[in-house]
N, C-alpha and C positions, 0 to 999 in steps of 0.2 A: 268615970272613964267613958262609960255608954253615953255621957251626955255631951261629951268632948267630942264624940267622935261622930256623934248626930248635928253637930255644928260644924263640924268640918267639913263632914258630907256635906251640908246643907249649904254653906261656901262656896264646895267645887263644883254646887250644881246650879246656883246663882251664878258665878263666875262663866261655866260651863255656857247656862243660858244667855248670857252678857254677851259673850262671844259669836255666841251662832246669831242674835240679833244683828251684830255689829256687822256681819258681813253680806255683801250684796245680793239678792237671789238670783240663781239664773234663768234666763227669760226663756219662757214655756218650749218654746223652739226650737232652742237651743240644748245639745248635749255636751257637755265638758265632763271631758275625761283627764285625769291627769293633773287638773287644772286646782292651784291653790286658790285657796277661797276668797275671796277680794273683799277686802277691807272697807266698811263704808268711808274711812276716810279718804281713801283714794277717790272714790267714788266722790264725795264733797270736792277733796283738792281740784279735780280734774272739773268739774262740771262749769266755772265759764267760757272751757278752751273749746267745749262738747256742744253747746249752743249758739256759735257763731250759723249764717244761712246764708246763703247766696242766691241772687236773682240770674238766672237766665236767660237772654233774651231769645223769643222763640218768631216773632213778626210782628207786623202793623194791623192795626184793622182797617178798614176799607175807605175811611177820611186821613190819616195816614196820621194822627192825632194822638191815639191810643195805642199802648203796649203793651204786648201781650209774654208773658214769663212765668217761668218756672221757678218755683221756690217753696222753703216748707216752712208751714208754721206746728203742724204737728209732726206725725212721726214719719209722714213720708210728702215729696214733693207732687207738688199740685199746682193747676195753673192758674192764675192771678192776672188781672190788667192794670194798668196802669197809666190814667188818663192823662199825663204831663211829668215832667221834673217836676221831685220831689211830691207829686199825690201818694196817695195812699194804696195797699195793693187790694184789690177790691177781687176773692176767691170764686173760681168760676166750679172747678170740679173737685171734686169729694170723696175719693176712694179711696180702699185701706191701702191696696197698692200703689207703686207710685206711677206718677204719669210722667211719664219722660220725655214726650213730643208733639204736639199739636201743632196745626196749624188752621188758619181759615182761608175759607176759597178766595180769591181776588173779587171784589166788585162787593166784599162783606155780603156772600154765601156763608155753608154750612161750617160751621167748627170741628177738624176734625183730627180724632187722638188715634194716636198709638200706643200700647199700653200690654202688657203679659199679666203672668199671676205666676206667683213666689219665684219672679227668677229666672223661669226657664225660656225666656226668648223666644217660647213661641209667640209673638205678636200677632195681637188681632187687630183693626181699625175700627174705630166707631164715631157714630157723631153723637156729639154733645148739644143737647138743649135743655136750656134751664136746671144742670146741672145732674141731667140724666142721660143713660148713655146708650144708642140704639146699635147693634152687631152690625157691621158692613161686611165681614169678610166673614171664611165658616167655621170659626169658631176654633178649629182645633190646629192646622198646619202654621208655619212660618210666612208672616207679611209685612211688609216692608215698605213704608211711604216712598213715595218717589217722586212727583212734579202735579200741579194743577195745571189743567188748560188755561189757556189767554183768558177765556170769557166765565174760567171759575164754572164749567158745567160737569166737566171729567177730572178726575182724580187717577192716576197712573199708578200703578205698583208693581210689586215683584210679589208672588207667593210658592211656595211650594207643595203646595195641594193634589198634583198632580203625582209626585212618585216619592217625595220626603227628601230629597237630595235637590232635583234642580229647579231653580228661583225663573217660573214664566213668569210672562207679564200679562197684565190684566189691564183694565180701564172700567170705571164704574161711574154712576150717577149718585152722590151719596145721599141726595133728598129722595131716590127710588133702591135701596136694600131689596137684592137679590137681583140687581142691573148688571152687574160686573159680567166679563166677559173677556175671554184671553184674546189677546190680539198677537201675540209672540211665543210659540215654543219655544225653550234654547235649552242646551246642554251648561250644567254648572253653575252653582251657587253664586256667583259674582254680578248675577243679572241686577239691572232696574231702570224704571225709565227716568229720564233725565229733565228731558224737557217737552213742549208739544210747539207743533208752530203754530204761527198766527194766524193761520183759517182752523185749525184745529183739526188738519187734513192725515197729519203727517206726527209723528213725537222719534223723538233720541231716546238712545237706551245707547247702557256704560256694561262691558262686560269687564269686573275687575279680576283678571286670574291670578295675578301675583301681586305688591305694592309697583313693583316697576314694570308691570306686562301687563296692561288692559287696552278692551279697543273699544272705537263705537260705531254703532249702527244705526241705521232710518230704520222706522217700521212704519209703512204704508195702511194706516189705519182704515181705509175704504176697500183697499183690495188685497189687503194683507199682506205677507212676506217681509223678511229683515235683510237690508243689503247693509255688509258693512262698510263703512268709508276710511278707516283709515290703511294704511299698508299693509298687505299680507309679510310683506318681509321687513325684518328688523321689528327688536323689541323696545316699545317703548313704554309710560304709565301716561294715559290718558284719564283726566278727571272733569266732574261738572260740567260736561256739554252742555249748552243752550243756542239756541239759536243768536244770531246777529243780523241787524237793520238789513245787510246787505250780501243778504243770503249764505255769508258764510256760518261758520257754529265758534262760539267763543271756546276755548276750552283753556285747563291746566294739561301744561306737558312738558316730558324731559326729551321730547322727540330732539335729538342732535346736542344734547345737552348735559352734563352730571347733574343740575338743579332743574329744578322745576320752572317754567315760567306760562305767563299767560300771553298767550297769541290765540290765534285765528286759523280753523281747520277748514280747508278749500273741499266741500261735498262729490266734489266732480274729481279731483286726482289726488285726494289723501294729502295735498302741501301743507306745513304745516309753518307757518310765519308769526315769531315774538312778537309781542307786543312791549310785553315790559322787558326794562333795558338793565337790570342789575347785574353787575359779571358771577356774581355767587348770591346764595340763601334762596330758598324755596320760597316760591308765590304759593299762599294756604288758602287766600280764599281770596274773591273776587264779589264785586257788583258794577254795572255797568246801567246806564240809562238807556228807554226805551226806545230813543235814536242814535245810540252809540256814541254821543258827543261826550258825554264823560265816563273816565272809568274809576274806580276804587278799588285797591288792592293793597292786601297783607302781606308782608316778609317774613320770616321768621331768622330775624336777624342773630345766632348765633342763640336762640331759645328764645329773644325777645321779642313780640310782635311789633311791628311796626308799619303800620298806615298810609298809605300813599295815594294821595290824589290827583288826578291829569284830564286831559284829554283822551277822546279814543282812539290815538293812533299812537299814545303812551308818549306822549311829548308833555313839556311844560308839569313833570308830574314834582307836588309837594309832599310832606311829607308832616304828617299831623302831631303838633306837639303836643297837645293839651289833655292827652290822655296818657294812664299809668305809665309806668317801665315797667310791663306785665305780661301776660298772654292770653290770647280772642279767649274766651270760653268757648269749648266745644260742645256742641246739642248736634241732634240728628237732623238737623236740617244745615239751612246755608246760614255761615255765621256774621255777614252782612248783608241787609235786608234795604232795600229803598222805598219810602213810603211815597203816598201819592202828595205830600208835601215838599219831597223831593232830600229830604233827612237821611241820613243813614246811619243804620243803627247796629247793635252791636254789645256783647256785654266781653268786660275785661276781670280778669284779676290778676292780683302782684302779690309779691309780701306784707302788704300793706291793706289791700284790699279780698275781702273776702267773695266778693263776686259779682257784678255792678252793672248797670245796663246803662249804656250811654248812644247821644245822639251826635252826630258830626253834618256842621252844613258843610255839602262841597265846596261852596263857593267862596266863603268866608275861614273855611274852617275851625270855626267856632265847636267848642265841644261843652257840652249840657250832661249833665249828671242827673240818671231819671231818680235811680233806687241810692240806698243808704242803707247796706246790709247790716245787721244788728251782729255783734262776736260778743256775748256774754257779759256786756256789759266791759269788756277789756281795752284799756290804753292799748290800739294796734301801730302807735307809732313805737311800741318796745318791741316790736316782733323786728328781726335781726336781718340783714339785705343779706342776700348769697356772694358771697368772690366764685369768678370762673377759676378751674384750679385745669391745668392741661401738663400731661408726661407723655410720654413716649414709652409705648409700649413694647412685648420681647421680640416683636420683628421691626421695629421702625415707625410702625403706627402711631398717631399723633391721637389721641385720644382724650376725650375731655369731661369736666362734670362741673358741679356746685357745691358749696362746702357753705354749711349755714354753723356758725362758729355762736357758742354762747358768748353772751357779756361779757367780756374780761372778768369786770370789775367786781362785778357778783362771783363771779366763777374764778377765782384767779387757777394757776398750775395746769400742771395735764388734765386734758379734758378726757371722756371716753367719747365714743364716735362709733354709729350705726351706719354702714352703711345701708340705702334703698334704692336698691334696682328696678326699674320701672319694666312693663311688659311690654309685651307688642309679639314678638321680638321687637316689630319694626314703632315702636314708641319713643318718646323721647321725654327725658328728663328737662324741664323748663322752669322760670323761676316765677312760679305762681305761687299760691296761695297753700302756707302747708296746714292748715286747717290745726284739729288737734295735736297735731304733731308740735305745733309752737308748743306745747306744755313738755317736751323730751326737753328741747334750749331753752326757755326761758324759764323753768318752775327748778329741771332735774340737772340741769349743765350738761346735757349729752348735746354732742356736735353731729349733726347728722352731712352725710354727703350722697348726692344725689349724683351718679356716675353714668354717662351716655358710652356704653361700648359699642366696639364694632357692630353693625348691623343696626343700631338705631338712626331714624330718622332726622330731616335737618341739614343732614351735612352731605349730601349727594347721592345719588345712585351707586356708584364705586364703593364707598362705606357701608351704603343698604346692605352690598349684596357679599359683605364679607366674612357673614359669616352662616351664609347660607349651604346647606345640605350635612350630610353626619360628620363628615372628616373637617367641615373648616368648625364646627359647631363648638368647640371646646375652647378654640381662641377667644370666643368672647369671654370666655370664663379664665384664661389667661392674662386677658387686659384687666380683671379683678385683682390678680397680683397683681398686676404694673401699679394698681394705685395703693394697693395697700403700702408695698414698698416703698411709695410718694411719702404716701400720710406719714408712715411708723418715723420718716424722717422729720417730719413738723415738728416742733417745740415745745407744740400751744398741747399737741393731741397727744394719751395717754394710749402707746401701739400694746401695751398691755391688757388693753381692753378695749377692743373691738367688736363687733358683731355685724351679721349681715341681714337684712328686710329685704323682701322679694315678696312681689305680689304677681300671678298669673305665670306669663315667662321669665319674669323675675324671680316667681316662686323656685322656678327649673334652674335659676341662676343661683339661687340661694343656699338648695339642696348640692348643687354642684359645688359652688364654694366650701360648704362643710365639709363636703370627699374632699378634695385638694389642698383647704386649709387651715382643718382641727387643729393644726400648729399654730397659727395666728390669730385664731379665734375664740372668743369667748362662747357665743353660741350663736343661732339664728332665730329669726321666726320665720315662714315659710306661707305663702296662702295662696288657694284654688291653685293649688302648683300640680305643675308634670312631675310626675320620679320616675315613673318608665315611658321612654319615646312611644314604642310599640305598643305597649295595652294602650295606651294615649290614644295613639292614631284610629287603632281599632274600634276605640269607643266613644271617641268623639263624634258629634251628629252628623250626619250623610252631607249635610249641605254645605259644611265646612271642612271637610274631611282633605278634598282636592286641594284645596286653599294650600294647608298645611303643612301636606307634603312639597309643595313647590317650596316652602320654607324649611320646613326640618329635614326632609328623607321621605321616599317609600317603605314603608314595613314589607309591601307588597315583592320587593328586589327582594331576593336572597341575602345578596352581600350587603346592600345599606340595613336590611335588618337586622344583621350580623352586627353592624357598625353601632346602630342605633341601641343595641340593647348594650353592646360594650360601654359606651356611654351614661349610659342609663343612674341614674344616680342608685334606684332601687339594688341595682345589680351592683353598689360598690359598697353599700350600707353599712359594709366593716371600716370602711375609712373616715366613717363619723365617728368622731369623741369627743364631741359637745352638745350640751342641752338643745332639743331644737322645740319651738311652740307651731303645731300646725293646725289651719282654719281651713273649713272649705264648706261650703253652700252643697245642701241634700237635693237639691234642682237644677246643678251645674251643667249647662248642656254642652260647654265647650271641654271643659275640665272636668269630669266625673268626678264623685265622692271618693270613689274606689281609688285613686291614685296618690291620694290623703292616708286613708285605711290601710292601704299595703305599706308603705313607709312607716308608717308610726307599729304596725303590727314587727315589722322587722326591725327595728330600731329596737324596741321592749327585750325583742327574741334575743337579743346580744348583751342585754344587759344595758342598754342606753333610756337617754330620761328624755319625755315626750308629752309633752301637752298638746291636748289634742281636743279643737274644738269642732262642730259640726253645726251648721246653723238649717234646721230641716226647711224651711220657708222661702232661702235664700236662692242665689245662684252664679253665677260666675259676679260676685261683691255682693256686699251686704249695704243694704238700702235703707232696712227698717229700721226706727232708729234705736231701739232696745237690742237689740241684736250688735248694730254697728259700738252702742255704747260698752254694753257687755264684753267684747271682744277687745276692743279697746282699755278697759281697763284688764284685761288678763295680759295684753300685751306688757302693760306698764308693772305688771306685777313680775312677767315673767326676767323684764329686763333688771328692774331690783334686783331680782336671786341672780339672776345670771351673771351679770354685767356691771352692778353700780355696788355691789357686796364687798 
């Protein structure tokens, strides 16, 4: 019997040991709580959806020959060149963090990055030589690239050095570290400079106060002082100032308009005259030549980008076919660059394409394919196109999204269906690249839908702004029913199993949707998300603090705090009854840890079920790539139990 029973043990503690091998570790960083233990098979399954990369393009260098991009070969993105289509990428910087921005001075001056540590958006600037990195800025407050001079000797920024909240502007010499030198006080986080003119007498600077209310100013760099130019009265969003050949400033504006377009701002009386002629869809980005004879400019045609090439007086403009049905990649700089070859450059991604840097001649329109981003070795012609899906919301509202539908033929019957809320508020769901998330549609047959409600970007000022302050704030989370209502109607989709993904102020959408729709849903996952407006506002950083409230509310009002916390997801936490998984970054300086922690502590307090990850290194998203991979498979575990059971 003693010998039966010392083999059984000895079984359960083999088996025992089998097991705890068999499951993934979690990365040092990282604390899970809550969290089932993830299967190394998941962990196998998922890994070639988890090593797709994308190149970035970030500029030219100085023969206008060479490309300079962002992309990772290890655990985090670093910048690389790229001396032609199709060369190879040949790694310039090296650090455990990632590098998110560089640029080099015009005339192939100094290299110069912008770069944090774990997350927390305090940016510093540095130049890069031979893959070492010298401090320009001091080390500890918020800075922010902003424009080089014509002759590449100044570098312009915004920093917050001065009181922790508002962004002055500076100018520095980056080959002399400790040159810098404020050339602009201003009140409020939205500063930065834009552009410098061509004696280098004179630079623009952009104050963004809201998405649809910024203005801009000259700053007299010899005798100092900021005049601003455009209207004191009427609100409009002014973006990308630069100077033009003929003393006017190129800019992006909605001045007289619900879309954005590109025209020409008169210095001398604020007039503000189109250039580009489209009756709808916002101009996202621009480039123009150094005598203003040609221009290039992006639409964002209903999510898609789309390329246009003219003249600069926006006549004769075409319209580039040879590139994806996709969207610009976005980087911290400008996402069309003109090389001194006269190219224009640019990186794109679609469904199809993971993230890709390409050249456009104006003149021909010929388009060239630099990069050939690697996805895991996976056939990316199975990854599935979006249908645009549009209802009508509970006041009239015309409302719209994308719906990435699995194979049929793999998948026959009701499918289940996540939806993912994108943040911003003012963001926009577009039909790019869903990276890992192909592995939800194509491995698991989950249908995912990518949903633009009220207040997202794309579709006008009018839209922007409706769903701004406490009392309109819950419509957007009413246009979340209008689609489920849509979907639960579909054929293809199983309305018995739904769920909701929200990242940042989608995280706030996500938390909301589980108050309002624990009847229609399965469960959510939730990340770097708001649960209460008020602690939110309070302890989000000084510099973004003003921003915020022009979008959500004052805490500081009596009665919108009143409003704000009635909203508040924290404050309805009894109207959740369903599983929810929540992530949030220990360095989040937009979104605190704390708004993570108080939900999931009340959520338990009720008897509710909460996975709850914490990534300490991180910060408003997760970069690294043990941390992003970790998370990601709890996600896929959590949606198992929850949703695919």
């Amino acid at each position: 019997m003693a010998r039966a029973l010392n083999t059984l043990l000895a079984a359960a503690l083999v088996a025992a040991a089998h097991t705890a091998a068999a499951a993934v570790s979690i990365p040092g960083a990282v604390t899970a709580d809550g969290v089932a233990p993830i299967p190394e098979a998941t962990a196998r399954d998922t890994r070639p959806y988890l090593e797709f990369r994308r190149a970035s393009f970030l500029g030219w260098d100085a023969t206008g020959r060479t490309a300079l991009v962002k992309t990772r070969f290890g655990n985090t993105d670093q910048l690389h060149t790229v001396a032609g289509p199709g060369a190879a990428r040949t790694q310039l910087s090296f650090e455990a963090e990632p590098v998110p921005f560089a640029s080099q001075a015009p005339g192939g001056g100094p290299l110069v990055i912008q770069k944090d540590v774990g997350g927390n958006e305090f940016y510093q600037l540095y130049r890069l030589d031979n893959g070492a990195l010298e401090l320009l800025t001091d080390g500890k407050s918020r800075n922010w690239f902003g424009s080089w001079s014509r002759d590449g000797r100044l570098l312009g920024y915004a920093s917050s050095r001065r009181n922790g909240a508002d962004m002055d502007l500076y100018v520095l010499d980056p080959r002399t570290p400790g040159s810098d030198r404020m050339v602009a006080q201003v009140s409020g986080g939205g500063w930065n400079i834009s552009d410098f003119s061509a004696d280098g007498r004179r630079a623009l600077a952009i104050n963004r106060i809201s998405i649809n209310h910024a203005v801009v100013a000259e700053i007299d760099l010899d005798k100092g002082g900021l005049r601003v130019l455009t209207p004191k009265k009427g609100v409009a969003s002014y973006g990308d100032a630069h100077y033009a050949a003929d003393g006017q400033i190129w800019v992006l504006s909605n001045r007289d308009s619900d879309f954005v377009r590109l025209g020409k701002l008169d210095p001398r009386n604020g007039a503000f005259r189109a250039v580009s002629r489209e009756p709808r869809w916002d101009v996202t980005d621009y480039v123009v030549s150094a005598d203003d004879s040609m221009v290039a400019y992006a639409i964002n045609e209903a999510g898609v980008s789309r390329l246009r090439i003219g003249d600069g007086t926006g006549g004769a403009m075409r319209t580039v076919e040879g590139l994806p049905d996709g969207v610009l990649d976005w980087s911290f700089g400008r996402l069309l660059q003109l090389s001194a070859t006269g190219q224009i450059g640019l990186s794109m991604s679609s469904a199809r394409v993971p993230g890709d840097v390409y050249s456009v001649d104006p003149k021909t329109l010929a388009v060239k394919r630099w990069t050939w981003s690697e996805a895991g070795g996976l056939d990316l012609e199975r990854n599935r196109e979006p249908e645009l899906v549009e209802v009508t919301s509970f006041d009239g509202e015309k409302v719209s999204g994308f719906l990435y539908r699995p194979d049929p033929a793999r998948f026959p019957g009701k499918r289940p269906l996540i939806m993912d809320i994108h943040g911003g508020p003012e963001g926009q769901s577009r039909p790019g690249f869903l990276g890992a998330d192909n592995y939800l549609v194509n491995e698991l047959g989950v249908a995912l839908f990518l949903p633009n409600v009220r207040g997202s970007s794309g579709y006008g000022a009018r839209f922007l702004d409706l769903d701004n302050g406490p009392w309109k704030r819950e419509d957007s989370v009413k246009d979340v029913g209008a689609f489920i209502d849509a979907l639960a109607g579909d054929q293809q989709l199983d309305a018995a199993r739904f769920a909701v993904y929200g990242f940042s102020y989608g995280g706030y959408m996500c938390y909301a949707s589980a108050v309002h729709y624990s009847d229609r849903l399965r469960s959510a996952s939730c990340a770097v998300a708001i649960s209460d407006f008020v602690t939110f506002l309070e302890n989000t950083q000084a510099y973004r603090r003003d921003l915020r409230r022009v979008e959500y509310g004052d805490e500081r009002d009596p009665a919108q705090r009143a409003r704000l916390a009635e909203i508040s997801p924290l404050r309805n936490v009894g109207k959740i009854r369903i599983p929810l998984m929540v992530a949030a970054g220990g360095n989040d300086p937009r979104v605190p840890a704390s708004e993570a922690e108080q939900i999931v502590k009340a959520l338990r307090g009720q008897g509710g079920e909460a996975w709850h990850v914490l990534a300490h290194n991180e910060g408003h998203g997760f970069n690294k790539r043990e941390n992003r991979d970790y998370i990601f498979w709890a996600g896929i575990e959590f949606w198992k139990k929850t949703l695919l059971d």
